[in-house]
Structures are given as structure tokens and as C-alpha cells.
PQR file with spaces between the fields and no chain letter, atoms N, CA, C, O and H, PARSE charges and radii, in Angstrom:
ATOM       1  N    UNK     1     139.251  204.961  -94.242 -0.4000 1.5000
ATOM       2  CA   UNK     1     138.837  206.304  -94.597 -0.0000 2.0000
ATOM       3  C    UNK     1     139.766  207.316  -93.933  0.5500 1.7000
ATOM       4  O    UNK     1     140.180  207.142  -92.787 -0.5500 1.4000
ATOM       5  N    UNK     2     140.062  208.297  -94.620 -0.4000 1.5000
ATOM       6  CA   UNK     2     141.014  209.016  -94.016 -0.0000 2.0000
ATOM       7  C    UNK     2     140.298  210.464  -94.510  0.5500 1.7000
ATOM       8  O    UNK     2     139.625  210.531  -95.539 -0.5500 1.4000
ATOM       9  H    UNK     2     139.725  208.438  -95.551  0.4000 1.0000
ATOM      10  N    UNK     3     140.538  211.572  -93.648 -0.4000 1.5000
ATOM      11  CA   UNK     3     140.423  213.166  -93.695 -0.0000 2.0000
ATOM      12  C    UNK     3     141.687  213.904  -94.132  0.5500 1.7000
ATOM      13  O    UNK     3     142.744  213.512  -93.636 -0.5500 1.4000
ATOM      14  H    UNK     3     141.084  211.518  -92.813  0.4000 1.0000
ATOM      15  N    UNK     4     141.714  214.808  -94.899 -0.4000 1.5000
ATOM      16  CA   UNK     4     142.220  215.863  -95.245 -0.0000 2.0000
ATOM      17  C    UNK     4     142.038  217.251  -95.322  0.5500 1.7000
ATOM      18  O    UNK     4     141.405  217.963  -96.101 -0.5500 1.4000
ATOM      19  H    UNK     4     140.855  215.126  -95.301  0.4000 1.0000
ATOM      20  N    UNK     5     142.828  217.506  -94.203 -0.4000 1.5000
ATOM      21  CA   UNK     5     142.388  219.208  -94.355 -0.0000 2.0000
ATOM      22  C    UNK     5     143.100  219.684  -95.525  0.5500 1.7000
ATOM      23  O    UNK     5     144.212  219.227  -95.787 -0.5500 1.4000
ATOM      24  H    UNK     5     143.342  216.928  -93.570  0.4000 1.0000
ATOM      25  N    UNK     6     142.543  220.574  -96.256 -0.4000 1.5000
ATOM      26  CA   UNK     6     142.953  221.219  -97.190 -0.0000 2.0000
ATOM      27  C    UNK     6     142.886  222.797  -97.066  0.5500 1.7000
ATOM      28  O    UNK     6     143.432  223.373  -98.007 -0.5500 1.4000
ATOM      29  H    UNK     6     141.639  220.945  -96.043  0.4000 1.0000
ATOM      30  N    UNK     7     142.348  223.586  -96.131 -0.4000 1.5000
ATOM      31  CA   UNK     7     142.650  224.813  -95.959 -0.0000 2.0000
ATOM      32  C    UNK     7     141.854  225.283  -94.963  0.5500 1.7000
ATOM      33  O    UNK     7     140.684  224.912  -94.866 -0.5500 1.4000
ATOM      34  H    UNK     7     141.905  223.118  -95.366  0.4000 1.0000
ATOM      35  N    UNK     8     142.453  226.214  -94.058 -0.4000 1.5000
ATOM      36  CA   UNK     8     142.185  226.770  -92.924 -0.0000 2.0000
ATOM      37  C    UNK     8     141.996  228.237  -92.872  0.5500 1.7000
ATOM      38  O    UNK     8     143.028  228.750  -92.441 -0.5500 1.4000
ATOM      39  H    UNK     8     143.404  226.515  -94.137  0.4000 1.0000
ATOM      40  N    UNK     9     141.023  229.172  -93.158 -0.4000 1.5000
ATOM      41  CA   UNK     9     141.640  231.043  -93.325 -0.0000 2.0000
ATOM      42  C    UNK     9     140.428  231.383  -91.935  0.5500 1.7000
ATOM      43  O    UNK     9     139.254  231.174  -91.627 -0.5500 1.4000
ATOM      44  H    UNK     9     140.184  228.755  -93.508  0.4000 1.0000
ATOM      45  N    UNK    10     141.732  232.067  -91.404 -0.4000 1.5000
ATOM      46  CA   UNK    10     140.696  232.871  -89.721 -0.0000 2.0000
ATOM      47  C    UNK    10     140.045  234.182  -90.797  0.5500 1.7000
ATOM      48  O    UNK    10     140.172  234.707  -91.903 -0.5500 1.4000
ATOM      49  H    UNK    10     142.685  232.237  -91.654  0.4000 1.0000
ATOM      50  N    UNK    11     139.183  234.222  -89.362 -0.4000 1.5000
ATOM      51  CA   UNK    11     138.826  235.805  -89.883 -0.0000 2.0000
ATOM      52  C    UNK    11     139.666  237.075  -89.667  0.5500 1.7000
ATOM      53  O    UNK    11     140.826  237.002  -89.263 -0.5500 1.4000
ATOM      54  H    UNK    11     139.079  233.796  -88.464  0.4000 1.0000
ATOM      55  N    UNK    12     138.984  238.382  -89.977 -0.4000 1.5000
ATOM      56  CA   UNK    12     139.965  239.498  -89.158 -0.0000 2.0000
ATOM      57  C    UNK    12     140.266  239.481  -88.136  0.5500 1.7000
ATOM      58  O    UNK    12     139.261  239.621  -87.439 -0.5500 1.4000
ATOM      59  H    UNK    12     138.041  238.442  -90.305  0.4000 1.0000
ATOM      60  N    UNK    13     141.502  239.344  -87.312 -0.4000 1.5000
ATOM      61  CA   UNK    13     141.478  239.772  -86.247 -0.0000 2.0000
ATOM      62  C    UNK    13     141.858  238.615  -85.596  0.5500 1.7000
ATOM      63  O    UNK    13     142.275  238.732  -84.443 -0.5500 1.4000
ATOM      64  H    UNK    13     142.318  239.230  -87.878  0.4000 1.0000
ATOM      65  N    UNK    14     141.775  237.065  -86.314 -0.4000 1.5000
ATOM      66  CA   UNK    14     141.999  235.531  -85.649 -0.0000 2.0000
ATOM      67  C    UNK    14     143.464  235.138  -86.041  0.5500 1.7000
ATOM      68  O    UNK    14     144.030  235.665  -86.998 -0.5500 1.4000
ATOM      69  H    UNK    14     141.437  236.970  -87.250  0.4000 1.0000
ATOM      70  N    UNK    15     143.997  234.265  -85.319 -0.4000 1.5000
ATOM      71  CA   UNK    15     144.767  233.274  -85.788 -0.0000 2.0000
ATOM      72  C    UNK    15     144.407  231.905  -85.958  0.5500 1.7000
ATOM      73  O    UNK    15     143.421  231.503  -85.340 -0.5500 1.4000
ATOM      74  H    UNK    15     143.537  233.836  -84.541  0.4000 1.0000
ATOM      75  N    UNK    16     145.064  231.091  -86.721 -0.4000 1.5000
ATOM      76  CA   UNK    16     145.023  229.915  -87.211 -0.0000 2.0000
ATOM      77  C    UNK    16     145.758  228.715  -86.425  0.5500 1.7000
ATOM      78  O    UNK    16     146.933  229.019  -86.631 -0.5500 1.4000
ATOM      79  H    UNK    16     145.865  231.418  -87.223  0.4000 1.0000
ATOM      80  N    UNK    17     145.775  228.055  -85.989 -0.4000 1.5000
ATOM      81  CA   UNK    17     146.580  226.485  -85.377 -0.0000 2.0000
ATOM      82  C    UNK    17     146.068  225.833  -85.745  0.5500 1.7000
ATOM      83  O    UNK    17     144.841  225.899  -85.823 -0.5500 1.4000
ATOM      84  H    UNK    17     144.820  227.808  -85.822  0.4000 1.0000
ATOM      85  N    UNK    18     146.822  224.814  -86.181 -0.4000 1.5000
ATOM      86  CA   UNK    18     145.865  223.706  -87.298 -0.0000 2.0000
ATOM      87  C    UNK    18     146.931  222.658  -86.306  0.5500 1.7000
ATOM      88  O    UNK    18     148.142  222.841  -86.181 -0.5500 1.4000
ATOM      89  H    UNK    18     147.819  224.761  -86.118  0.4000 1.0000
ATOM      90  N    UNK    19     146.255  221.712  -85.761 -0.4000 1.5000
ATOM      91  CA   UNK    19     146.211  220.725  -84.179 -0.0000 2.0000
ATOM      92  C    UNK    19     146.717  219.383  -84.692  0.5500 1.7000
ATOM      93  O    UNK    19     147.706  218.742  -84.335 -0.5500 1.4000
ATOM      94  H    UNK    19     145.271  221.563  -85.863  0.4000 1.0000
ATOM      95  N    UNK    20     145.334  218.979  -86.086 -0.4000 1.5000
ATOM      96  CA   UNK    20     145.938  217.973  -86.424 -0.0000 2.0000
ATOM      97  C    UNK    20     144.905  217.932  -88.036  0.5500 1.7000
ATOM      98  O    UNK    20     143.775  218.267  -88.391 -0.5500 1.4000
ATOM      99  H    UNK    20     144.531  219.500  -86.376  0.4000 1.0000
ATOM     100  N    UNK    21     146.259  217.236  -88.702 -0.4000 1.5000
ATOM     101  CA   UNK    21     145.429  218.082  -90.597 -0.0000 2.0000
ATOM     102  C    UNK    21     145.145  216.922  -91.352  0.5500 1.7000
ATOM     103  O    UNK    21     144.330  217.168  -92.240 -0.5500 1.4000
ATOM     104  H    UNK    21     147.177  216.964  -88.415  0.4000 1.0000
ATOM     105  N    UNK    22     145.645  215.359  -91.312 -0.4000 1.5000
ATOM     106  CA   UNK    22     145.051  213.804  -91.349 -0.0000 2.0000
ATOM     107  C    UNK    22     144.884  213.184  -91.325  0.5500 1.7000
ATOM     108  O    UNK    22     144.587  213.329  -92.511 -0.5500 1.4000
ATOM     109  H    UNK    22     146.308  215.158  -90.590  0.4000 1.0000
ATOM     110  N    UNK    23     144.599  211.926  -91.084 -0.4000 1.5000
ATOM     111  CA   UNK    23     143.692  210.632  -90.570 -0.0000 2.0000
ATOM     112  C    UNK    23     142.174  210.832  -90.108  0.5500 1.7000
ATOM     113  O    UNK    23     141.216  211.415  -90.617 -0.5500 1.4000
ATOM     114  H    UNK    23     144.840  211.808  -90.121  0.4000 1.0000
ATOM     115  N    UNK    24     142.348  210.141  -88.990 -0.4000 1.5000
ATOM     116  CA   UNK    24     140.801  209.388  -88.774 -0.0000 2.0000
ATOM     117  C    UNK    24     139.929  210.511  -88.305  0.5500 1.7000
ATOM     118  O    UNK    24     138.781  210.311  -87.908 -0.5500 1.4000
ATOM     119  H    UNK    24     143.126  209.668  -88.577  0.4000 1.0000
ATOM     120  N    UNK    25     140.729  212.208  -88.376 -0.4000 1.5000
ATOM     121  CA   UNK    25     140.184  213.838  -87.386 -0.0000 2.0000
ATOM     122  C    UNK    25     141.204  214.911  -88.141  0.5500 1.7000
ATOM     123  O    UNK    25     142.373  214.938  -88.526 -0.5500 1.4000
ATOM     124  H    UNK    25     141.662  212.370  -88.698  0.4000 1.0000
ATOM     125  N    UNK    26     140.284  215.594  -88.118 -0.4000 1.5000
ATOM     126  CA   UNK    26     141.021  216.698  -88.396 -0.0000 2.0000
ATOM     127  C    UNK    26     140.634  217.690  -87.483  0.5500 1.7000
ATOM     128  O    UNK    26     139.555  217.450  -86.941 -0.5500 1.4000
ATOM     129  H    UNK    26     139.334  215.572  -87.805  0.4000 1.0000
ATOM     130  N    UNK    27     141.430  219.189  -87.002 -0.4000 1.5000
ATOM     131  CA   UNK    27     141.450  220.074  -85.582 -0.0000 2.0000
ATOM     132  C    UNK    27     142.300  221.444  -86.067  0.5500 1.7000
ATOM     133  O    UNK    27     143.475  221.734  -86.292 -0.5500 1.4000
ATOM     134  H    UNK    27     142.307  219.384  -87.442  0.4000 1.0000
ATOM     135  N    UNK    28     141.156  222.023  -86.089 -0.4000 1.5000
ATOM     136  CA   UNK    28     141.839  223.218  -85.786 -0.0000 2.0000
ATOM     137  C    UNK    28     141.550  224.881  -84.858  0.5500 1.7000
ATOM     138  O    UNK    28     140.551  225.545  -85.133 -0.5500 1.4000
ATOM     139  H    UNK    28     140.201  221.788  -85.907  0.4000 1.0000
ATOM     140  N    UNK    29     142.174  225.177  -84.198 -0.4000 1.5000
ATOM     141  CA   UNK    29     141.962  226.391  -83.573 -0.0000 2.0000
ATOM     142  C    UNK    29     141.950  227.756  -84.052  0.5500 1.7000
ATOM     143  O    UNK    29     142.949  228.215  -84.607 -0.5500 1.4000
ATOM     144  H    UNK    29     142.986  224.637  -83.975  0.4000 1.0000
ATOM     145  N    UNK    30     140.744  228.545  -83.858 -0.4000 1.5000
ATOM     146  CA   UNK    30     140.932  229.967  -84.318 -0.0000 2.0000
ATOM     147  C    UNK    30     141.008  230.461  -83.079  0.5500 1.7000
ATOM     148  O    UNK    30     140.428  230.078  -82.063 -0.5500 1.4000
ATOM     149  H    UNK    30     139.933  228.173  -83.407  0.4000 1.0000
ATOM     150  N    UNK    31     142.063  231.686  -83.292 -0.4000 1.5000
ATOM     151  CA   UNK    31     141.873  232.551  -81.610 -0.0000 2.0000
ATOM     152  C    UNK    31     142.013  234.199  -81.651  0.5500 1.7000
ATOM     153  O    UNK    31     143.131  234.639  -81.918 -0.5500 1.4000
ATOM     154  H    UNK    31     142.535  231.997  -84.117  0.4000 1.0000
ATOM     155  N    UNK    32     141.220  234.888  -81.465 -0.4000 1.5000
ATOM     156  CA   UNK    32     141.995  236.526  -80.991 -0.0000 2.0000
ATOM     157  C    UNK    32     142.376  236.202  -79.512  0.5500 1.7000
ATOM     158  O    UNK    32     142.623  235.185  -78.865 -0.5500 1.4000
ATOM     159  H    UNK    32     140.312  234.531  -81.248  0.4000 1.0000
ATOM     160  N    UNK    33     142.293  237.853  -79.230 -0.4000 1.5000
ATOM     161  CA   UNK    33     142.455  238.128  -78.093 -0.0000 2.0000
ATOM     162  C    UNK    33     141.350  238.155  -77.084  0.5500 1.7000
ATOM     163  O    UNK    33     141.440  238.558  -75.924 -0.5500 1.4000
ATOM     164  H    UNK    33     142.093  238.679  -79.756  0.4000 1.0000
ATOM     165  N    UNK    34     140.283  237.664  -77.691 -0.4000 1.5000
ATOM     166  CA   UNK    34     138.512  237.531  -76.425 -0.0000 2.0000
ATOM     167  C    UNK    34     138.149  236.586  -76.950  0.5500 1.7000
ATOM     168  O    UNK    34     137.004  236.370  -76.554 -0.5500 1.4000
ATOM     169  H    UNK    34     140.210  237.336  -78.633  0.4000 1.0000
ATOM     170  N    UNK    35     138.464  235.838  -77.656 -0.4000 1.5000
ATOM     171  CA   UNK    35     137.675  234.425  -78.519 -0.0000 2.0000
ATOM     172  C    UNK    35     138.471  233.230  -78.893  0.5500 1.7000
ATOM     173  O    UNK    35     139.528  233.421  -79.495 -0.5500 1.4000
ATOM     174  H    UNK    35     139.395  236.013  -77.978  0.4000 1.0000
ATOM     175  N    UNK    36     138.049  231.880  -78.579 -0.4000 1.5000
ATOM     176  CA   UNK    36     138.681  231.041  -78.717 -0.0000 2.0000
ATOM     177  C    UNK    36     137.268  229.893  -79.380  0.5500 1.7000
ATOM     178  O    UNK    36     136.231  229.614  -78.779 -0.5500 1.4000
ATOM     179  H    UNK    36     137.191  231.725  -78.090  0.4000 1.0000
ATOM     180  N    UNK    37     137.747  229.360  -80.934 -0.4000 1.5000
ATOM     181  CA   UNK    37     137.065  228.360  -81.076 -0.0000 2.0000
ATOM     182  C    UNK    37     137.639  227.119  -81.671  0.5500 1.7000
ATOM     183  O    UNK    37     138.297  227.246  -82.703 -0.5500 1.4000
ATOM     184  H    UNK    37     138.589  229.587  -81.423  0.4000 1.0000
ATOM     185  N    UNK    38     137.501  226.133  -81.238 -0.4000 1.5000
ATOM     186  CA   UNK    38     138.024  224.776  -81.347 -0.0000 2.0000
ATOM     187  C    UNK    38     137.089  224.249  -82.463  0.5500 1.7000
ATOM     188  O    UNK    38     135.895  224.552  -82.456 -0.5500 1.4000
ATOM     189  H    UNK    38     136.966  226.030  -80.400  0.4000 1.0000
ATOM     190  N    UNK    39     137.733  223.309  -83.604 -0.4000 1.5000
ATOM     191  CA   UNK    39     137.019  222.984  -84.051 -0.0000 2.0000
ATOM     192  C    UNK    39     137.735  221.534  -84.409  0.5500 1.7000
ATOM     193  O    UNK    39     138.960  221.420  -84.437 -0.5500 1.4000
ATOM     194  H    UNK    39     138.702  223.063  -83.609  0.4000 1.0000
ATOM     195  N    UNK    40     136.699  220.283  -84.717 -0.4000 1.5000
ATOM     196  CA   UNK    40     137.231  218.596  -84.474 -0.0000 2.0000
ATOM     197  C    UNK    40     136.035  218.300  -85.772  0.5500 1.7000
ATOM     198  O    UNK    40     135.024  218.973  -85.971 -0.5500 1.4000
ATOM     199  H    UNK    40     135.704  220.375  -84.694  0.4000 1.0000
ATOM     200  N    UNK    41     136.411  217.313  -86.414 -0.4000 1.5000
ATOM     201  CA   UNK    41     135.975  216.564  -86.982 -0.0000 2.0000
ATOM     202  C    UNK    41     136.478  215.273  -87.732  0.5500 1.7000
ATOM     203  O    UNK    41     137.144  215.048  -88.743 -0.5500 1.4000
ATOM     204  H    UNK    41     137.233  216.766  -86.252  0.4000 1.0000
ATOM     205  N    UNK    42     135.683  214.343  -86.512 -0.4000 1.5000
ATOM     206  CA   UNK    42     136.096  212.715  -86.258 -0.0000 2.0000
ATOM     207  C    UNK    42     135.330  212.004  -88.239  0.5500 1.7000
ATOM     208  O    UNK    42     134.532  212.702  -88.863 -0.5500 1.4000
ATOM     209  H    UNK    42     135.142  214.525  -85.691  0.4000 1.0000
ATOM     210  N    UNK    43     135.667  211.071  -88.614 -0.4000 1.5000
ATOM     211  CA   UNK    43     135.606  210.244  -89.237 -0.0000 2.0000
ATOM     212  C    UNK    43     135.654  208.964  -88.642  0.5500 1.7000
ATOM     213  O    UNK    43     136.679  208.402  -88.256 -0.5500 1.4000
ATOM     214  H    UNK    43     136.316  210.504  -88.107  0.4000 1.0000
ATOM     215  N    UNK    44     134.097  208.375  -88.564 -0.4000 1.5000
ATOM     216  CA   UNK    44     133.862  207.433  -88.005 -0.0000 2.0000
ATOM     217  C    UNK    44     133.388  206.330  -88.870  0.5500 1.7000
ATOM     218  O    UNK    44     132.276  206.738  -89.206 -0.5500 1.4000
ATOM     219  H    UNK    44     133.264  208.832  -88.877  0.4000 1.0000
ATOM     220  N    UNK    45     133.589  204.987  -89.527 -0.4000 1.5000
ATOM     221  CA   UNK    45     132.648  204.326  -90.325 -0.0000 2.0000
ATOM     222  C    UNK    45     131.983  205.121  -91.638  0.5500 1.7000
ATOM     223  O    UNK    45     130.819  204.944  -91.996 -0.5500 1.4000
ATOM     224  H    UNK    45     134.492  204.655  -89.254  0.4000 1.0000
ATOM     225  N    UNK    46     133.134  206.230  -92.439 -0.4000 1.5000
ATOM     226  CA   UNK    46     132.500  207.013  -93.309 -0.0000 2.0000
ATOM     227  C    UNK    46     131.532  207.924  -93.264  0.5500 1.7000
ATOM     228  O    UNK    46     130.991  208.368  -94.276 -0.5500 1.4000
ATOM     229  H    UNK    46     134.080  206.374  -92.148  0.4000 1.0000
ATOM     230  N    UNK    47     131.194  208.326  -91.880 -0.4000 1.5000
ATOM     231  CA   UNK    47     130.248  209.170  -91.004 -0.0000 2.0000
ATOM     232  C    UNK    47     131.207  210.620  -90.370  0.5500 1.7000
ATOM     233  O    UNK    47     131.781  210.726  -89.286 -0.5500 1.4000
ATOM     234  H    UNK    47     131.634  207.965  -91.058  0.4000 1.0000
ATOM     235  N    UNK    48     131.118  211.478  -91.348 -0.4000 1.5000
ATOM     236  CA   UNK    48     131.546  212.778  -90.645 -0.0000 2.0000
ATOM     237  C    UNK    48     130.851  213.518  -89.350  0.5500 1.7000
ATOM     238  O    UNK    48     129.892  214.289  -89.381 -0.5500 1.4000
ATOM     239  H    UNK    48     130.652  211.392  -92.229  0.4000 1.0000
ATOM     240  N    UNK    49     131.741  212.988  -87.979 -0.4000 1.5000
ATOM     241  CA   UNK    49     130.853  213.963  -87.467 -0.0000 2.0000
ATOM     242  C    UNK    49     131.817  215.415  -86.844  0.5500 1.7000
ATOM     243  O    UNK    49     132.965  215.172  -86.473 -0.5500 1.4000
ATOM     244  H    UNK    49     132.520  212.361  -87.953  0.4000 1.0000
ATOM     245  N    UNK    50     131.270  216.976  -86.750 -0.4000 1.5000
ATOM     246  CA   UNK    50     131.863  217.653  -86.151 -0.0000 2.0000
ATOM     247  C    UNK    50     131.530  217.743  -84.750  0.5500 1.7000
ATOM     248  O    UNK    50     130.639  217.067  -84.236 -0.5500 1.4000
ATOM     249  H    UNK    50     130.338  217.174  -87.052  0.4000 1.0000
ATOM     250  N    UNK    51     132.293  218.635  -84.090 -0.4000 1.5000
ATOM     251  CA   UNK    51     132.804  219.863  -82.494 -0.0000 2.0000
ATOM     252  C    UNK    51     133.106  220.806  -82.600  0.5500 1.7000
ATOM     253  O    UNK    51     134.238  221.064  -83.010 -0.5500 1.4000
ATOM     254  H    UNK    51     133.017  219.184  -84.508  0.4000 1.0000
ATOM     255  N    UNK    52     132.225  221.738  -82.278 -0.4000 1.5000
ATOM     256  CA   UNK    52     132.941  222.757  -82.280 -0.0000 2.0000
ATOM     257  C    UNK    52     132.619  223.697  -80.535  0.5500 1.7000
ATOM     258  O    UNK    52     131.474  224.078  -80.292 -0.5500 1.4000
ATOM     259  H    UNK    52     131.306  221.529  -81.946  0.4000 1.0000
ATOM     260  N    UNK    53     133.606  223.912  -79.651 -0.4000 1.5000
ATOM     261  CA   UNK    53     133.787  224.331  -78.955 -0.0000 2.0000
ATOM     262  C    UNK    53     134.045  225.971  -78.743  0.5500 1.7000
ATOM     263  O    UNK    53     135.186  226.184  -79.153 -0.5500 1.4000
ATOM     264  H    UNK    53     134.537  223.603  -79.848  0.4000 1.0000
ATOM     265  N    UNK    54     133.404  227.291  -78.236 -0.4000 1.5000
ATOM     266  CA   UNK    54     133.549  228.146  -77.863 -0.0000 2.0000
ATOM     267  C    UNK    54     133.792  229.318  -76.792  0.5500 1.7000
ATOM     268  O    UNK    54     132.853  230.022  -76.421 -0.5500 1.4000
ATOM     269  H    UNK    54     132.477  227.118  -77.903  0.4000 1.0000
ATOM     270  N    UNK    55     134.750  229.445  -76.441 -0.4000 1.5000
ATOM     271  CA   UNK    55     135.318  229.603  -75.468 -0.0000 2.0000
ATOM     272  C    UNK    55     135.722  231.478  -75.554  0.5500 1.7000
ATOM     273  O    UNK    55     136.045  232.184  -76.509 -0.5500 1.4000
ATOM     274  H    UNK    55     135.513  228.873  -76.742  0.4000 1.0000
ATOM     275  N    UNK    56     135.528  231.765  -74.191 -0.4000 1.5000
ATOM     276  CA   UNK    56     136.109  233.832  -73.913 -0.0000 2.0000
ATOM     277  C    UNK    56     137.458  232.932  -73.960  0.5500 1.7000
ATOM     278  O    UNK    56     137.593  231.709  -73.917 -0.5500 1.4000
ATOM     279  H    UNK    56     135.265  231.192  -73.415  0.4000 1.0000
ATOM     280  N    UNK    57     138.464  234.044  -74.069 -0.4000 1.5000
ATOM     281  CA   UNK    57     139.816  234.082  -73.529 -0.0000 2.0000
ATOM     282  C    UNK    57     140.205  234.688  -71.932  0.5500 1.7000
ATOM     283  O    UNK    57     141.372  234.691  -71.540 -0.5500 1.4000
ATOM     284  H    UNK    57     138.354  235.037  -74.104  0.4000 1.0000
């Protein structure tokens, strides 16, 4: 089983880093300048699971 990111859009004011886009996870980071959120989602046994991490700057 494999993941594919197919598109990433921040909001106003964010940027985009896309970490890692396919296999067994896909990752990507939104960030301003006071906000940081991480986001993961593993492919396990055909079982999507996400992370999402939120962080100040």
C-alpha cells in the first residue's frame, strides 16, 4: 500500500513544506510567523492513521 499526496494549499498568511509526499507516510508542514503545524499520516496494514502536532513559533 502506498500514499500519495496530491495537494497541499496553506492558509493566509502560512507556508507550505511538504517533508515527505510517498510511500508508507505522507508529512507536511504549515508555518507563519506564531504558528507551526505538523501534519503525518502513516499507512499501516491499509489503516490510515493521522498526527497532527501544534506548536507557537
Amino acid at each position: 500500500d502506498t500514499l500519495t499526496l496530491v495537494a497541499s494549499t496553506a492558509a493566509a498568511g502560512f507556508t507550505t513544506e511538504v517533508k515527505h509526499s510517498s510511500g508508507g507516510h505522507v508529512e507536511v508542514r504549515f508555518e507563519s510567523d506564531a504558528h507551526r503545524t505538523d501534519a503525518r499520516v502513516d499507512l499501516v496494514n491499509g489503516t490510515m492513521t493521522n498526527n497532527f502536532t501544534e506548536s507557537p513559533r
